[in-house]
PQR file with spaces between the fields and no chain letter, atoms N, CA, C, O and H, PARSE charges and radii, in Angstrom:
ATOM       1  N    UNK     1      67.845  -11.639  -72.255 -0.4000 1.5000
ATOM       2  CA   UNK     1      68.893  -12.607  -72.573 -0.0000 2.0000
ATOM       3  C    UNK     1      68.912  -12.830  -74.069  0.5500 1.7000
ATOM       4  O    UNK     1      67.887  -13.235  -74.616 -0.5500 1.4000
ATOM       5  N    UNK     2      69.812  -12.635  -74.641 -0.4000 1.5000
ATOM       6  CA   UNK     2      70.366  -12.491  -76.062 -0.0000 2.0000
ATOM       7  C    UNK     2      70.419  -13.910  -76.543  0.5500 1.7000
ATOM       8  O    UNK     2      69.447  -14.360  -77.149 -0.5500 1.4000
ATOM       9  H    UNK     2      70.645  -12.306  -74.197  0.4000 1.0000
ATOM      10  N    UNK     3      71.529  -14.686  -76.311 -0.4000 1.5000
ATOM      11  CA   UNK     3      72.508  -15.296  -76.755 -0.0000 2.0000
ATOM      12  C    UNK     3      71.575  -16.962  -76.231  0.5500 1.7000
ATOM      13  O    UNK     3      71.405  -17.304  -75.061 -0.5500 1.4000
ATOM      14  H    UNK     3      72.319  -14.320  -75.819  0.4000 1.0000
ATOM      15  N    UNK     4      71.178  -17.622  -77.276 -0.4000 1.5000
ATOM      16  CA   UNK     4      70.348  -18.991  -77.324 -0.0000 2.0000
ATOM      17  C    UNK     4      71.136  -19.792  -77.438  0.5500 1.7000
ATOM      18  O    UNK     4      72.024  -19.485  -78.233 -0.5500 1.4000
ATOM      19  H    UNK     4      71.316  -17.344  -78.226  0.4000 1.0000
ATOM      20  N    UNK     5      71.283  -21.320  -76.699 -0.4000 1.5000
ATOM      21  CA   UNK     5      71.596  -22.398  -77.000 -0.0000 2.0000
ATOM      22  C    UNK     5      70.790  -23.196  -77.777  0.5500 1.7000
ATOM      23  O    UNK     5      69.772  -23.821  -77.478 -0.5500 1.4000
ATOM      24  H    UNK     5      70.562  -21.569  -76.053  0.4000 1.0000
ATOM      25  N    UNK     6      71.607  -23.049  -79.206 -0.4000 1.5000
ATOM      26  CA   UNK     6      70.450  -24.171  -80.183 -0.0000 2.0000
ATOM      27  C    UNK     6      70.576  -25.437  -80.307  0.5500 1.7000
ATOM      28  O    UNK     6      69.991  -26.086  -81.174 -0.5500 1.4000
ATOM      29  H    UNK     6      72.434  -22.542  -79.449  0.4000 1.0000
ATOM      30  N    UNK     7      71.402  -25.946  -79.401 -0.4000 1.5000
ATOM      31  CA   UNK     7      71.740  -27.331  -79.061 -0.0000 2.0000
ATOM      32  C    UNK     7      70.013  -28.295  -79.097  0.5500 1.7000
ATOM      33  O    UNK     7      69.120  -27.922  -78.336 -0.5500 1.4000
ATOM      34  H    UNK     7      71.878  -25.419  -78.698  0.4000 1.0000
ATOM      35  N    UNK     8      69.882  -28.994  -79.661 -0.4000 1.5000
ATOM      36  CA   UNK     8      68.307  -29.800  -79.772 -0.0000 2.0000
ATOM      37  C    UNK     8      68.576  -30.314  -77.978  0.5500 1.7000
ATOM      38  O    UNK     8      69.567  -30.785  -77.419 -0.5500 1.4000
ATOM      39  H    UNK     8      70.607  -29.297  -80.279  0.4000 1.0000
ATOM      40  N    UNK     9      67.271  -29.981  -77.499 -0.4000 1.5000
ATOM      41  CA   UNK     9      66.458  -30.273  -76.196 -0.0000 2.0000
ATOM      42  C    UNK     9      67.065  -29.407  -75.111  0.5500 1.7000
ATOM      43  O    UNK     9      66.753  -29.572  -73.932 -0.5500 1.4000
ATOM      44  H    UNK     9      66.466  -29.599  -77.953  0.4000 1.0000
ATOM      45  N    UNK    10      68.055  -28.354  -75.559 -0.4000 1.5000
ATOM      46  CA   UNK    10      68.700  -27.373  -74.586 -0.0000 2.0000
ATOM      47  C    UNK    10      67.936  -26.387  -74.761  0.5500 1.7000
ATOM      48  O    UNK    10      66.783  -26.801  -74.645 -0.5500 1.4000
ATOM      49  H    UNK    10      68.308  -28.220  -76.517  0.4000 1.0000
ATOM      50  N    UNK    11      67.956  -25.075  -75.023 -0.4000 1.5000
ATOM      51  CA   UNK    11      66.998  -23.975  -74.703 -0.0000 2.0000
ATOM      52  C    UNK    11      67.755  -23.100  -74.338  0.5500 1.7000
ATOM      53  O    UNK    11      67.364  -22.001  -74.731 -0.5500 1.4000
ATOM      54  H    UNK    11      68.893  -24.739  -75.117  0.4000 1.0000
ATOM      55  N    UNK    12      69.201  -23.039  -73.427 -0.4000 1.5000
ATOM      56  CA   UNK    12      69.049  -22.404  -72.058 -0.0000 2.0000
ATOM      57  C    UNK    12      69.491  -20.792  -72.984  0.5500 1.7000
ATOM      58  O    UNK    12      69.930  -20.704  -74.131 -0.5500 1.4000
ATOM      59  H    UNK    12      69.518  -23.932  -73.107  0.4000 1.0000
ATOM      60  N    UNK    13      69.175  -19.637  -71.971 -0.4000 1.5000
ATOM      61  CA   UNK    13      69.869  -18.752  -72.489 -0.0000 2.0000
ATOM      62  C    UNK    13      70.830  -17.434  -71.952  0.5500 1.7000
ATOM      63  O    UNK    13      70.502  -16.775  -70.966 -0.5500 1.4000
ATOM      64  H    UNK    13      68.819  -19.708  -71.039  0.4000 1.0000
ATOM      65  N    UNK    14      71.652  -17.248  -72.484 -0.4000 1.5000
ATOM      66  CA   UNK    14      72.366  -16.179  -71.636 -0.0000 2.0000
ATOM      67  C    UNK    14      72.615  -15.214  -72.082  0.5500 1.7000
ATOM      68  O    UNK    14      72.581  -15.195  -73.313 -0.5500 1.4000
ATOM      69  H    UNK    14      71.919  -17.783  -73.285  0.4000 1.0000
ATOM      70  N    UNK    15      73.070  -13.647  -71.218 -0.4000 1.5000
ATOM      71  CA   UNK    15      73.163  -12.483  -71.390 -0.0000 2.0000
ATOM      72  C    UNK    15      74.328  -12.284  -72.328  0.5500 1.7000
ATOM      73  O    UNK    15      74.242  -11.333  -73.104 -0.5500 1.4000
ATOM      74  H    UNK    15      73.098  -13.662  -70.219  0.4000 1.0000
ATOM      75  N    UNK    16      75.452  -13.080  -72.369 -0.4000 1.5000
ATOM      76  CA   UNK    16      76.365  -12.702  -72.764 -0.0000 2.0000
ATOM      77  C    UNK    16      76.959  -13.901  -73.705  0.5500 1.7000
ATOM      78  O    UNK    16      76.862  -15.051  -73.276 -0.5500 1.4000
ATOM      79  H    UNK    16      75.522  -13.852  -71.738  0.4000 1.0000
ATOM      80  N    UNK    17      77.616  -13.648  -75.066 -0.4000 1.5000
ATOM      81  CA   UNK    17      78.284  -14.637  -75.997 -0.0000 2.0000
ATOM      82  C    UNK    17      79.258  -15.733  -75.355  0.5500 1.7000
ATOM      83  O    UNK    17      79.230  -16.947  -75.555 -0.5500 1.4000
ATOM      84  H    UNK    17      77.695  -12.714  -75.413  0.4000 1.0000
ATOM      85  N    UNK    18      80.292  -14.866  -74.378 -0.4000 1.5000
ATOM      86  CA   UNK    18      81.017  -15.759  -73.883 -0.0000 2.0000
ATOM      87  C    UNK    18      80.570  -16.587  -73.081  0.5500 1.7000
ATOM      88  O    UNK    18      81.227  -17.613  -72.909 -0.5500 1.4000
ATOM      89  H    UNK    18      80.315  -13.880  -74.215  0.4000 1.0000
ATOM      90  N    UNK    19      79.321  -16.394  -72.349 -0.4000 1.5000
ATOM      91  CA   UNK    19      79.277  -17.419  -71.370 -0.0000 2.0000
ATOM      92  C    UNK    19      78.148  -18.816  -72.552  0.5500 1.7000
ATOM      93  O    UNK    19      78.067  -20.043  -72.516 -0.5500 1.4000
ATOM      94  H    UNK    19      78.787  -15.560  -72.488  0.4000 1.0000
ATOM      95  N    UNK    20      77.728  -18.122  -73.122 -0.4000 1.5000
ATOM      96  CA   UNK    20      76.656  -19.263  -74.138 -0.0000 2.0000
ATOM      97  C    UNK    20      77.744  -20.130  -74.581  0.5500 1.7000
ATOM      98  O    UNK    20      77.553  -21.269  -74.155 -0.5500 1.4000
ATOM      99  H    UNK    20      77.794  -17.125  -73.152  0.4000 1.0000
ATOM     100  N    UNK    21      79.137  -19.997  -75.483 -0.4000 1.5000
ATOM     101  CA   UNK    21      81.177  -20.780  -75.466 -0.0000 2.0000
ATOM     102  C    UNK    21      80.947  -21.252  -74.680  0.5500 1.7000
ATOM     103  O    UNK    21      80.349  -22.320  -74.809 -0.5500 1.4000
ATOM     104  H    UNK    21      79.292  -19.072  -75.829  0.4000 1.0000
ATOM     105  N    UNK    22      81.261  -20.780  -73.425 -0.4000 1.5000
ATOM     106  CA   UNK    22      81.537  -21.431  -72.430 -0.0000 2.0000
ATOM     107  C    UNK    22      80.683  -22.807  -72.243  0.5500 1.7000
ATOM     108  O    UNK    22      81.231  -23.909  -72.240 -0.5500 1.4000
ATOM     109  H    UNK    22      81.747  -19.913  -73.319  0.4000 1.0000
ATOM     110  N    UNK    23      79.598  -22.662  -72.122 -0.4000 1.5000
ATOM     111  CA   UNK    23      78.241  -23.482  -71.994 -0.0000 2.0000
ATOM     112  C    UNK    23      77.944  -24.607  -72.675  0.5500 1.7000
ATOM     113  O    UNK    23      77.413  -25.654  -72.306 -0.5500 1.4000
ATOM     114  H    UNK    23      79.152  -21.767  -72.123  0.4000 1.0000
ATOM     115  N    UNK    24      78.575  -24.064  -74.263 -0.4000 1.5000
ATOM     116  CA   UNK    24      78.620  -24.838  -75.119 -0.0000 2.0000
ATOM     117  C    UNK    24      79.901  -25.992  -75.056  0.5500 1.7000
ATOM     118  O    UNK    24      79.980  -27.106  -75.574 -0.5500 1.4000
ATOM     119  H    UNK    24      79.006  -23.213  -74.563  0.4000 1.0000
ATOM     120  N    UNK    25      80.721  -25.346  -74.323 -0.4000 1.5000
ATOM     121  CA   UNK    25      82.522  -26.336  -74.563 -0.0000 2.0000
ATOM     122  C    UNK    25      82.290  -27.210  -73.647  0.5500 1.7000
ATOM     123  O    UNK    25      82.411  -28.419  -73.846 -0.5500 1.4000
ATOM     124  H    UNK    25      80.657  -24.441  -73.902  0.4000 1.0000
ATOM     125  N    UNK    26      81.886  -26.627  -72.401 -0.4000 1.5000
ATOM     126  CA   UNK    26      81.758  -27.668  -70.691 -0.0000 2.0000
ATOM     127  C    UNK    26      80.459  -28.576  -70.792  0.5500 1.7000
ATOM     128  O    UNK    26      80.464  -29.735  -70.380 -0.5500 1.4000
ATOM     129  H    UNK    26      81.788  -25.645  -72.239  0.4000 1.0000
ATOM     130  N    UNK    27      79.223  -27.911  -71.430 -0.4000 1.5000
ATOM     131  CA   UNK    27      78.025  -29.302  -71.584 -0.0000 2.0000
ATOM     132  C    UNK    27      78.085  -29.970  -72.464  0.5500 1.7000
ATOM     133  O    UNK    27      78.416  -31.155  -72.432 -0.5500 1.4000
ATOM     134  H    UNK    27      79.219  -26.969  -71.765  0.4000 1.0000
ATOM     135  N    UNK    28      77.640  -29.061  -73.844 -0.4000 1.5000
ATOM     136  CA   UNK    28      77.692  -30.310  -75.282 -0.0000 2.0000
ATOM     137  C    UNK    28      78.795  -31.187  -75.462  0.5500 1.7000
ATOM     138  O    UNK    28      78.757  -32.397  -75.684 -0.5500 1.4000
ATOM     139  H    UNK    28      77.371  -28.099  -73.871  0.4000 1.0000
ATOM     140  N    UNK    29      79.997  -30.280  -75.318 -0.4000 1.5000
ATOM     141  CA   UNK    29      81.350  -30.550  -76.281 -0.0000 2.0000
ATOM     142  C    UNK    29      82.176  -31.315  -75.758  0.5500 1.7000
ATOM     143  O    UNK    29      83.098  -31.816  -76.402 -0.5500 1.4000
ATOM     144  H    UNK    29      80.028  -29.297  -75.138  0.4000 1.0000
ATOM     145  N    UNK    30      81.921  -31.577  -74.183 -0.4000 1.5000
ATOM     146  CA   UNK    30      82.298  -32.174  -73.219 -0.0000 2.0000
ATOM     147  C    UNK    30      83.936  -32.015  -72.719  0.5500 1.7000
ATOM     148  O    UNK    30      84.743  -32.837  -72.283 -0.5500 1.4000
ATOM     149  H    UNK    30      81.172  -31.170  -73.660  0.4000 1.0000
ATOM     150  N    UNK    31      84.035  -30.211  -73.067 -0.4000 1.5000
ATOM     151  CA   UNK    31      85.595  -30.647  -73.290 -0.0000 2.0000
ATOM     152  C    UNK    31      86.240  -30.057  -71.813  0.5500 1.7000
ATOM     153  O    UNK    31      85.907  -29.027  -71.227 -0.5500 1.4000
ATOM     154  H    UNK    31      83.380  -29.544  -73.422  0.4000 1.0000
ATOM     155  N    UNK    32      87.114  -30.904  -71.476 -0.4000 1.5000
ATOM     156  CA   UNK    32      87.951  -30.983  -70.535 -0.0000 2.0000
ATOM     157  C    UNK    32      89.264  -31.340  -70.222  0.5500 1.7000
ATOM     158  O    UNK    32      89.660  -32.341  -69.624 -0.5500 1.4000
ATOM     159  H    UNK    32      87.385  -31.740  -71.952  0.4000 1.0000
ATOM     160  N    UNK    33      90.080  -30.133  -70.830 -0.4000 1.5000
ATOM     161  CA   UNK    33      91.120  -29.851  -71.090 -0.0000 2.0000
ATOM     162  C    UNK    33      92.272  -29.514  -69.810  0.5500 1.7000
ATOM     163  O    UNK    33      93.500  -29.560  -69.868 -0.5500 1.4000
ATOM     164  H    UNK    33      89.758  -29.319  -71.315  0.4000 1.0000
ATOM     165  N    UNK    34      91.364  -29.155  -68.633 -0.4000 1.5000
ATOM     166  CA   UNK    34      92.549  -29.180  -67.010 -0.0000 2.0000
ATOM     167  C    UNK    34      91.715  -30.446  -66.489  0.5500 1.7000
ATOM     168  O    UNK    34      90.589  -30.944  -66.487 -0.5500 1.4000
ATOM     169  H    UNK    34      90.366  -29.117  -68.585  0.4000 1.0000
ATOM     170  N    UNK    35      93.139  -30.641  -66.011 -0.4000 1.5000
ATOM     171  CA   UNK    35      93.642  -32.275  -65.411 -0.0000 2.0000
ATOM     172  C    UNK    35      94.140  -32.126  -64.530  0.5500 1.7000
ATOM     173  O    UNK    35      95.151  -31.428  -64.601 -0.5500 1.4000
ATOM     174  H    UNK    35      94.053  -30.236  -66.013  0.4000 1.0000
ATOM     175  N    UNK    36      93.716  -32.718  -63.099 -0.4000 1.5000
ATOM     176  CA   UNK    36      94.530  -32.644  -61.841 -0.0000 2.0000
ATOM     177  C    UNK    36      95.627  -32.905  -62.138  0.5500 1.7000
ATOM     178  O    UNK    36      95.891  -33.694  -63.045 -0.5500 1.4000
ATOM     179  H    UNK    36      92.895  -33.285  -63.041  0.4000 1.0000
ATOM     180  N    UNK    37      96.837  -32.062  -61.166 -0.4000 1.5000
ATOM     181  CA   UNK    37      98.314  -32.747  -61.420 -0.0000 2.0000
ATOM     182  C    UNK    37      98.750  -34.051  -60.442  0.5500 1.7000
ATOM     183  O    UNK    37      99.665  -34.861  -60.591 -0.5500 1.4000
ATOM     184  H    UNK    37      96.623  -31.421  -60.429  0.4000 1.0000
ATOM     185  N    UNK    38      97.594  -33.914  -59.240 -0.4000 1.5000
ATOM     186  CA   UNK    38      98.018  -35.496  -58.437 -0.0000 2.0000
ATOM     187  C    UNK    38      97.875  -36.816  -59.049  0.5500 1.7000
ATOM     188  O    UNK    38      96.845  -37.367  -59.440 -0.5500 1.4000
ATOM     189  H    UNK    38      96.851  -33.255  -59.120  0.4000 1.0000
ATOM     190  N    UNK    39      99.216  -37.273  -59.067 -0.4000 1.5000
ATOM     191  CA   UNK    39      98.433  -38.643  -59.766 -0.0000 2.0000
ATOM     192  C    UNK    39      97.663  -39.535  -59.372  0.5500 1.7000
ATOM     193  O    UNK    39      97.157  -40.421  -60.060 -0.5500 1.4000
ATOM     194  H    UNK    39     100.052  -36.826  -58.750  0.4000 1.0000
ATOM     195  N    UNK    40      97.532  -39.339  -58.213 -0.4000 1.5000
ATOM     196  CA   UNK    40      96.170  -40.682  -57.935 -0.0000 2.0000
ATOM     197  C    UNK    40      94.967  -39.910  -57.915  0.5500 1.7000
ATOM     198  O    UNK    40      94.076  -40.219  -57.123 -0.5500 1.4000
ATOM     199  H    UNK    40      97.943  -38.619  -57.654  0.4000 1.0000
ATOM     200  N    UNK    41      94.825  -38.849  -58.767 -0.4000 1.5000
ATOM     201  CA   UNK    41      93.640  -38.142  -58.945 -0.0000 2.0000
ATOM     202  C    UNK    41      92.995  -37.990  -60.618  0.5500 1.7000
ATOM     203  O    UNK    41      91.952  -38.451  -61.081 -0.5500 1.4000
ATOM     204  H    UNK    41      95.548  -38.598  -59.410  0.4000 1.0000
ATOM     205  N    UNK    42      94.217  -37.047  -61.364 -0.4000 1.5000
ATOM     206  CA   UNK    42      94.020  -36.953  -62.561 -0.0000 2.0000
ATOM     207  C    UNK    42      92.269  -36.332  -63.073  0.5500 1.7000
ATOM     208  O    UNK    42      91.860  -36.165  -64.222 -0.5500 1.4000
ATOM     209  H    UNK    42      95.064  -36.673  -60.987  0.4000 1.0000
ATOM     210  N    UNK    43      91.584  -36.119  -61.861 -0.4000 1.5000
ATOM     211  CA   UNK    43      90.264  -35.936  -62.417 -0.0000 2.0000
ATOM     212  C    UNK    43      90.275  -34.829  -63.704  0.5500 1.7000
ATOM     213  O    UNK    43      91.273  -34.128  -63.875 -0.5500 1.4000
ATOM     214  H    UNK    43      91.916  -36.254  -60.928  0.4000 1.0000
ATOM     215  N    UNK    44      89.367  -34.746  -64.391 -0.4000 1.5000
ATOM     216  CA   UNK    44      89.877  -33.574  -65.779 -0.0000 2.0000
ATOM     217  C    UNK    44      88.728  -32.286  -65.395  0.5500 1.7000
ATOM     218  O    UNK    44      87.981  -32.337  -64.417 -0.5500 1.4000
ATOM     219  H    UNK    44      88.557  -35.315  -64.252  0.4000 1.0000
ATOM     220  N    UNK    45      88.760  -31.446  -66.124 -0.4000 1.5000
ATOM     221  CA   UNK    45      87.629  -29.994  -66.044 -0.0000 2.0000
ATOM     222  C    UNK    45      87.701  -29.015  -66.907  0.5500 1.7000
ATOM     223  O    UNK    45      88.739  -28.606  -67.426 -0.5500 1.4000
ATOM     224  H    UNK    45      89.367  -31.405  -66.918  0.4000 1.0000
ATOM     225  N    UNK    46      86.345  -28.510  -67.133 -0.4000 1.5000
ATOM     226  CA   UNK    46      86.204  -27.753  -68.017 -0.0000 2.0000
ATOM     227  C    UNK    46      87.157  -26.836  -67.892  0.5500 1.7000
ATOM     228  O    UNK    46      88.186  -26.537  -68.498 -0.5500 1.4000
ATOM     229  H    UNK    46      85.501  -28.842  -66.711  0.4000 1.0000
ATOM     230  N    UNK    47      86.609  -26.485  -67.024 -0.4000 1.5000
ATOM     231  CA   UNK    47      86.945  -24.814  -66.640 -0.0000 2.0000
ATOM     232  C    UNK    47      88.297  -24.955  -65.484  0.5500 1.7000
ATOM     233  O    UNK    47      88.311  -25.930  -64.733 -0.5500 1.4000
ATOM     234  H    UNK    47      85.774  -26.728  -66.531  0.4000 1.0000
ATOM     235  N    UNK    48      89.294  -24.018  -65.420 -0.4000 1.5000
ATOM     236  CA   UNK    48      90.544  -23.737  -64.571 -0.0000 2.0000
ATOM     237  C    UNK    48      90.572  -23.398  -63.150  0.5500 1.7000
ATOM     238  O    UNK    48      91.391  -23.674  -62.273 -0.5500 1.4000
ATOM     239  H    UNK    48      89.282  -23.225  -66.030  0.4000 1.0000
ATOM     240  N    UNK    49      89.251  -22.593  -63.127 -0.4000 1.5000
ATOM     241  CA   UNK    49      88.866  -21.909  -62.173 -0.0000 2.0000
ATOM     242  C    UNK    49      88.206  -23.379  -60.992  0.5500 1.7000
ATOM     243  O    UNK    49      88.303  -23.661  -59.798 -0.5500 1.4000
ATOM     244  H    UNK    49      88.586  -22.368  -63.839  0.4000 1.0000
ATOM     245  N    UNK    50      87.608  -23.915  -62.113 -0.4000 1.5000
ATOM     246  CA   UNK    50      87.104  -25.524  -60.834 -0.0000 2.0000
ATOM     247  C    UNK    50      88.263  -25.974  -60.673  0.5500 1.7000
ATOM     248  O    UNK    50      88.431  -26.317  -59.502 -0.5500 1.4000
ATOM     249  H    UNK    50      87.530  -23.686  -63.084  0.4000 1.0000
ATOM     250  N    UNK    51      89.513  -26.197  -61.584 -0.4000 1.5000
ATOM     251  CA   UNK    51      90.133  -27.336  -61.319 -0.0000 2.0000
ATOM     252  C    UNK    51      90.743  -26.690  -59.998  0.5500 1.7000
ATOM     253  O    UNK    51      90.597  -27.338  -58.962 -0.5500 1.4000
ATOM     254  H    UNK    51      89.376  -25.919  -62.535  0.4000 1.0000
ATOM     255  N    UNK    52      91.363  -25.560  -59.944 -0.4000 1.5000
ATOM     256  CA   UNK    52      91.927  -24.644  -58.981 -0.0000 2.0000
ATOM     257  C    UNK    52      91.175  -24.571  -57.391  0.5500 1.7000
ATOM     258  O    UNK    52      91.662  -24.396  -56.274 -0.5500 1.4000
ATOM     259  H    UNK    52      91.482  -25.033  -60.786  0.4000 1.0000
ATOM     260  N    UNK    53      89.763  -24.790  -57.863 -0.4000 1.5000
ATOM     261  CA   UNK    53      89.120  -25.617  -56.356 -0.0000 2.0000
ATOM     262  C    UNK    53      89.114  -26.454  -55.792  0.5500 1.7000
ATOM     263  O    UNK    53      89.015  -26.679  -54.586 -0.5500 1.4000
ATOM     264  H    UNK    53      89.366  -24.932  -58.770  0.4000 1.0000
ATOM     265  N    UNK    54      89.274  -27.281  -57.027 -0.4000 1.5000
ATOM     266  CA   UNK    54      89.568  -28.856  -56.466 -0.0000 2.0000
ATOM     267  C    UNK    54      90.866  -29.069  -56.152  0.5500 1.7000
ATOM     268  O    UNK    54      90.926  -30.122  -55.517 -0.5500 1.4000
ATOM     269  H    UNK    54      89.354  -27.098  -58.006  0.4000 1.0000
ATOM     270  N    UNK    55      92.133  -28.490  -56.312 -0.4000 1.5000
ATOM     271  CA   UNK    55      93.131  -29.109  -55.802 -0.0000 2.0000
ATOM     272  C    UNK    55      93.307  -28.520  -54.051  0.5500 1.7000
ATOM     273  O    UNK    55      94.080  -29.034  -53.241 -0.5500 1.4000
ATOM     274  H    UNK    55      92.084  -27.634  -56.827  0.4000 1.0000
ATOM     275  N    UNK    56      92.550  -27.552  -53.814 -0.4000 1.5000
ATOM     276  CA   UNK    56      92.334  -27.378  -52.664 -0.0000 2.0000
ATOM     277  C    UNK    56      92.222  -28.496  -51.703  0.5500 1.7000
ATOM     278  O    UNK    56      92.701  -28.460  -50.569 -0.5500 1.4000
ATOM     279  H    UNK    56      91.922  -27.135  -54.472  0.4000 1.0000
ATOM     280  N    UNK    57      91.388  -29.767  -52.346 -0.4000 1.5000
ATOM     281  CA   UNK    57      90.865  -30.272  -51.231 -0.0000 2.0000
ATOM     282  C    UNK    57      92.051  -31.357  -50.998  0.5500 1.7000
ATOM     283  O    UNK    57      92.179  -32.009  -49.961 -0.5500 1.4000
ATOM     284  H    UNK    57      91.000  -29.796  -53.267  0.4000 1.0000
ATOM     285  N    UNK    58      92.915  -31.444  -52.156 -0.4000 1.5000
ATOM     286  CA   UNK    58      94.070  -32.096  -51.780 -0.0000 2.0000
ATOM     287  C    UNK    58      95.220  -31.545  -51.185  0.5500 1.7000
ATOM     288  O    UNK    58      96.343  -32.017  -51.360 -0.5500 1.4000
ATOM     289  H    UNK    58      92.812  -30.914  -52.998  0.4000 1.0000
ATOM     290  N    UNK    59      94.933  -30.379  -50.357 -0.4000 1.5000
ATOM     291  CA   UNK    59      96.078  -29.702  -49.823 -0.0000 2.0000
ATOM     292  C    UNK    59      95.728  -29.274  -48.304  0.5500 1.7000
ATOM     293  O    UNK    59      96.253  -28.468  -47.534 -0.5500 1.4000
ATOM     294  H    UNK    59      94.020  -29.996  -50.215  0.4000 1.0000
ATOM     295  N    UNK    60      94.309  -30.397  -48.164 -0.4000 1.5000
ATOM     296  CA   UNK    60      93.976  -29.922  -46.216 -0.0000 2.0000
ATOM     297  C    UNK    60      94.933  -30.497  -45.760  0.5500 1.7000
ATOM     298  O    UNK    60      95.144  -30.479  -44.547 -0.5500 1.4000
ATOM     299  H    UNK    60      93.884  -31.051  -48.789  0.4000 1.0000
């Protein structure tokens, strides 16, 4: 595993650059840029791919 998180008290490490981004935007950076479109939901998420799971559960 290449690619170090030098974030102080993180460590973690991964094989690949993009996923260490990734790692870095959704834990440290806290960023969460998709937003449910229900409005009595609105929950937010890193990543597209979760939010795209979660609206699942509003469509049983």
């Amino acid at each position: 595993r290449n690619y170090l998180c030098t974030q102080p008290g993180c460590g973690k490490r991964f094989k690949r650059a993009e996923h260490l981004k990734r790692h870095v935007r959704c834990i440290h950076n806290h960023d969460r840029p998709f937003t449910c479109p229900y409005p009595s939901c609105q929950k937010p998420f890193s990543r597209s791919d979760n939010l795209t799971q979660h609206i699942k559960i509003h469509q049983r």
